[in-house]
C-alpha positions in Angstrom: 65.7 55.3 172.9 64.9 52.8 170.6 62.7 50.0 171.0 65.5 46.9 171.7 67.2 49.5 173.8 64.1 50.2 175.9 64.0 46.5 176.4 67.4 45.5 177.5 66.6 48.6 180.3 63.7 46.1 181.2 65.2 42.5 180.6 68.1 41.0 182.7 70.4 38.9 181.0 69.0 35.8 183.0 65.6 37.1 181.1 66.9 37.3 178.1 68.6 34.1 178.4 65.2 32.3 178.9 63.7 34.8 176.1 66.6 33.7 173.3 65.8 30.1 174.2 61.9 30.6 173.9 61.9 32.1 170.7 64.9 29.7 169.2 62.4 26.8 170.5 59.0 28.2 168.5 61.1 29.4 165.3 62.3 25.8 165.5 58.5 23.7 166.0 55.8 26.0 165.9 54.1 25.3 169.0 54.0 27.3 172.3 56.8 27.0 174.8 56.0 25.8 178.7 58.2 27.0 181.4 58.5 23.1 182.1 60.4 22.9 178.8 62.4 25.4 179.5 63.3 24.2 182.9 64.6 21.2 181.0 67.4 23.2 179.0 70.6 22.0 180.2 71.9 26.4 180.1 68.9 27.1 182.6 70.0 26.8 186.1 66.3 28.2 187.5 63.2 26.6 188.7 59.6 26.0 186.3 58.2 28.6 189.2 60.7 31.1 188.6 60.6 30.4 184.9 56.5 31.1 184.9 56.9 34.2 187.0 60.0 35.6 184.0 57.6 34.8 181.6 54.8 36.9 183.0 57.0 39.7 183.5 58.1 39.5 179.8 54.2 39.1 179.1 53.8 42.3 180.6 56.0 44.0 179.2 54.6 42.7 175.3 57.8 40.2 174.7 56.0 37.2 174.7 52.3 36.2 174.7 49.8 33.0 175.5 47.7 31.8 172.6 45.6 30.0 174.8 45.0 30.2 178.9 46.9 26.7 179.7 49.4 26.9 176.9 53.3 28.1 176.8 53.7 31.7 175.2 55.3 32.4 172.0 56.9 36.0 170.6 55.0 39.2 169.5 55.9 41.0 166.5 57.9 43.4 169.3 59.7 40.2 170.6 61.0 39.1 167.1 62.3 42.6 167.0 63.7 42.6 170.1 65.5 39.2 169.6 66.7 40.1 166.1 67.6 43.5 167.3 69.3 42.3 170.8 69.9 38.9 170.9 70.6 37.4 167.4 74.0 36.6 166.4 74.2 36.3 162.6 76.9 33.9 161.0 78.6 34.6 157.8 78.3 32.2 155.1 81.0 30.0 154.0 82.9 30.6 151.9 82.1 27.2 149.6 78.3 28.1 150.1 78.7 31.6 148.6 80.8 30.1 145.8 78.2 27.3 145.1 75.4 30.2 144.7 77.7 32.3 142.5 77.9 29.7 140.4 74.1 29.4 139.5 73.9 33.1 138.7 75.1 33.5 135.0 76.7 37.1 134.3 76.6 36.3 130.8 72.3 36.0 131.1 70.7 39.4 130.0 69.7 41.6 133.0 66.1 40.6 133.1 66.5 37.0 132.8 69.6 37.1 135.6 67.1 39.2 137.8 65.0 35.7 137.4 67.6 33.7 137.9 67.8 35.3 141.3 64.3 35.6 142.3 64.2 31.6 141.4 67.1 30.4 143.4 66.3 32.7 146.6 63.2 30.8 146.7 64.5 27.6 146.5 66.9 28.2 149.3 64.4 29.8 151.7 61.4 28.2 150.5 59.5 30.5 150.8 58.0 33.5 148.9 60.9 35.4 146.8 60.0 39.3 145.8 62.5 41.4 143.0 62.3 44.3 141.6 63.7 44.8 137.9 66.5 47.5 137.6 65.1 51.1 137.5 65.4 52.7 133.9 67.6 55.7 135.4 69.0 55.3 132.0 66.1 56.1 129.8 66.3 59.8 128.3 64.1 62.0 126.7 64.8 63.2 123.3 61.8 64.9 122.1 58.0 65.1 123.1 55.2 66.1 121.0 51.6 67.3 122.6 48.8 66.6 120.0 45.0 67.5 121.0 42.7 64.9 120.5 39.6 66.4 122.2 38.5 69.3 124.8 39.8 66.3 128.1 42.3 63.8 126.4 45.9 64.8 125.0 48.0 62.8 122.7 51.7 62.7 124.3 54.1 61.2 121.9 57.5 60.6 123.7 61.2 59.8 121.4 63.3 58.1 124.2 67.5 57.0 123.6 68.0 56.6 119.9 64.7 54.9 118.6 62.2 54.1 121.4 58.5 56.0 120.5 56.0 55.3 123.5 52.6 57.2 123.2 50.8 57.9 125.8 46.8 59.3 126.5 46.1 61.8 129.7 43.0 63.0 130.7 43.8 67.0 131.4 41.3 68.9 133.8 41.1 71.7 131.3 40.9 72.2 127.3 44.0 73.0 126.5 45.0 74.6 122.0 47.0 73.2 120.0 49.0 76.2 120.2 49.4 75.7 124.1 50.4 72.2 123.3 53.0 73.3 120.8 54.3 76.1 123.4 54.2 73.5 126.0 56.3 70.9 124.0 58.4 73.2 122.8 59.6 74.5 126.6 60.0 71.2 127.6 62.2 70.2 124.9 64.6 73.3 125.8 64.9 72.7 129.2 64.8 68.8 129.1 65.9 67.2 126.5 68.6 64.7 126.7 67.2 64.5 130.6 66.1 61.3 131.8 62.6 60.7 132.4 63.1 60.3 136.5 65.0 63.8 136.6 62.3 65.3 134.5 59.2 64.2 136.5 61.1 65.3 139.6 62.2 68.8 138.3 58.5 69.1 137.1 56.9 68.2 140.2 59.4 70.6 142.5 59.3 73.9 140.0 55.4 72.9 140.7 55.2 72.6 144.4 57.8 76.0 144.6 57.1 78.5 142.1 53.2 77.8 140.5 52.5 80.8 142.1 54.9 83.1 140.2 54.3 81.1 136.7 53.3 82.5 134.1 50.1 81.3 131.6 52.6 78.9 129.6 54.8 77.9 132.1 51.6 77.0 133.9 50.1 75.0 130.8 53.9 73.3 130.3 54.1 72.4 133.6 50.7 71.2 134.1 50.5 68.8 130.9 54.3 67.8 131.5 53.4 66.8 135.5 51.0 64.3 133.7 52.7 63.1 131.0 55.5 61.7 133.5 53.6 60.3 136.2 54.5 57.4 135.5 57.8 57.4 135.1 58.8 56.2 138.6 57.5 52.7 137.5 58.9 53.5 133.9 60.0 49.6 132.5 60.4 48.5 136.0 58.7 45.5 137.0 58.1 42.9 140.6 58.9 39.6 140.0 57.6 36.6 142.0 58.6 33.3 143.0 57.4 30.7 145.1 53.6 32.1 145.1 52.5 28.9 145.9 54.5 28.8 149.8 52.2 31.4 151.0 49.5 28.2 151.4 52.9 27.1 154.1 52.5 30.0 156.0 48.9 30.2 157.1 46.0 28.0 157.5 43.8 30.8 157.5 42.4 30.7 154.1 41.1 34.7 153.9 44.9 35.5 154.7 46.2 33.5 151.9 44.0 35.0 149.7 44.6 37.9 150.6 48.5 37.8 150.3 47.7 36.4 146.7 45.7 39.2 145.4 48.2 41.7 146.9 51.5 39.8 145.4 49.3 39.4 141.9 48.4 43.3 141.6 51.7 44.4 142.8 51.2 48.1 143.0 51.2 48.0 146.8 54.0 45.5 147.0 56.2 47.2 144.9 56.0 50.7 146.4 57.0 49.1 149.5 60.4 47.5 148.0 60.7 50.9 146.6 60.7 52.5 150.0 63.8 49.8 150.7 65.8 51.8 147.8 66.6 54.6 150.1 68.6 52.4 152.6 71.5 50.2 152.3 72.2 46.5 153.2 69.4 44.3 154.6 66.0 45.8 155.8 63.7 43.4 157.8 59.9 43.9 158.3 58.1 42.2 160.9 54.8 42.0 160.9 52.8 45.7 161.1 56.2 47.1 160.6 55.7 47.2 156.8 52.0 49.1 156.9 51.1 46.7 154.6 48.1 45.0 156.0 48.3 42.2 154.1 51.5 41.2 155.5 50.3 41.9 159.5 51.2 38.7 160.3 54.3 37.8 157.9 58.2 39.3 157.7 59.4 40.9 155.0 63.5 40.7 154.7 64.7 42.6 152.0 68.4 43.7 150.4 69.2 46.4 147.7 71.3 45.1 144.8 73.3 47.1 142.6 74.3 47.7 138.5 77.3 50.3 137.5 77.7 50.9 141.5 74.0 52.6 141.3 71.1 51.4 143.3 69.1 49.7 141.1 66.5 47.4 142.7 65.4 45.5 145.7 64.8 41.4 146.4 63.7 39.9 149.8 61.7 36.8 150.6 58.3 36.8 152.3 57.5 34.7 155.0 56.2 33.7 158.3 57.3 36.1 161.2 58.8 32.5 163.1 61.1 32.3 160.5 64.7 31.5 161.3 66.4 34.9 160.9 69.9 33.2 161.6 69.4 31.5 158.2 67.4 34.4 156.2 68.9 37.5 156.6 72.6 36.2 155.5 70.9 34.6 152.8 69.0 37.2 151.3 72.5 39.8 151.7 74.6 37.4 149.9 72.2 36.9 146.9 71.8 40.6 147.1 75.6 41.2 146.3 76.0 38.2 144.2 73.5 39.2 142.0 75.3 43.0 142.1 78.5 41.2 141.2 76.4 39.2 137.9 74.9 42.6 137.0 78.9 44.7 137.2 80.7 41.4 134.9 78.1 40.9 133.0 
């Protein structure tokens, strides 16, 4: 049973009536929600008494909480989900909206500067904090690789990618490895990989490793071993996170150590961008609220987040970052159709 499900079982529809309203209320002003406001709603047919004792029982249960001992209560992470999951209706865009945005992304713009263009105008819309990922260089090949010793710990790796790209790399090897190792090495990878590309090769690599180490023999090992380094990072090979809208985390929290620390994780990256990685694996729109990310710098922010597309492959994610009050409604439709409009720039372009 899933978490919404194992709420409805819990929450009758005159529960979730008052729930939907309390939620719709603090997404819309921020401050917590008395049963004597509720009791105001012209939908609400019930009593402020009957409304405080719902509330308790959706307390209880970890819907809703109180801030403060006198104050109205406002959603837990697990009542966003349960609203979103439950009790959210999603409208489609019209249609003049979603021409309006297709019209400020450019298919004739390069990829990189189109991925931009996105990132730039999601912001805008949402204002708030816009995250993309660059296209994943699927595409990139190996042609030829060259091992060169340079001392008894550090080995020169000198990669031929496509036609005409040279990159050269340094790793630090746990053992001294020849020359003529190096050359064997090379030589097996070229035969079994050439005209591979670089994410096939690192994951060929790193299976034979995990499977059959035990049955390799002393140049397989050496191959292997030197090769497993020498595409670790290809994962990450030419791709890149792009940010927008830094500057409306200081909207989201008055909690200075928070911002901070949400700047210092959206300026190094590395964390942010193996979490939009994990978002590859799934279609359509993904939504993260609060500890539902294990990201602790985003415990008290949502992450919504869409996979676009070029040549019909996967080829990155965008989202938006923001407070876990924000209006869904508005969001997730948003960050779908810029998803697939920016798929659409990337396929004509």
């Amino acid at each position: 049973m899933t978490g919404a499900e194992h709420f409805d079982s819990q929450v009758d529809p005159r529960a979730q009536q008052l729930f939907k309203l309390l939620v719709e209320q603090y997404i819309a002003d921020g401050t917590p929600v008395a049963s004597k406001y509720l009791a105001t709603h012209a939908d609400v047919q019930v009593s402020s008494a009957t409304i405080r004792n719902i509330m308790g029982q959706l307390e209880s249960i970890g819907l809703v909480k109180s801030p403060h001992t006198s104050a109205g209560k406002v959603p837990t992470d697990q009542g966003y989900r349960f609203f979103v999951d439950s009790l959210l209706s999603v409208e489609p865009w019209e249609e003049t909206r979603v021409k309006e945005l297709e019209a400020e992304l450019n298919p004739d713009l390069a990829p990189s500067l189109l991925v931009a263009s996105a990132t730039d105008l999601l912001s805008k819309i949402t204002q708030m904090t816009c995250l993309i990922t660059t296209p994943i260089r699927e595409q990139v090949n190996l042609r030829h690789v060259e091992f060169v010793r340079l001392d008894a710990e550090r080995v020169l790796v000198i990669l031929v990618l496509n036609d005409r790209e040279v990159q050269n790399r340094v790793i630090h090897t746990a053992q001294d490895y020849t020359s003529v190792e190096l050359n064997q090495a090379a030589n097996f990878i070229n035969h079994e990989f050439g005209g591979c590309s670089l994410i096939d090769i690192r994951r060929s690599i790193l299976d034979s490793m995990q499977k059959d180490k035990d049955q390799m023999d002393h140049l397989m090992q050496a191959a292997f071993d030197v090769a497993s380094m020498a595409f670790a990072e290809t994962d990450e090979e030419g791709q890149e996170l792009l940010v927008s809208g830094e500057s409306r985390l200081l909207d989201f929290s008055a909690d200075t150590d928070t911002v901070k620390t949400l700047f210092d994780a959206v300026s190094r990256k590395g964390r942010v961008l193996h979490l939009l990685d994990r978002c590859l694996e799934s279609s359509g729109v993904q939504l993260f609220i609060g500890d539902e990310s294990g990201y602790q710098p985003l415990g008290d922010m949502s992450l919504v987040t869409s996979s676009y597309e070029v040549n019909g492959q996967v080829a990155g994610v965008l989202g938006v970052i923001g407070p876990t009050r924000m209006d869904y409604k508005d969001v997730i439709p948003v960050v779908d159709v810029t998803a697939r409009l920016l798929s659409a720039a990337m396929r004509h372009g």
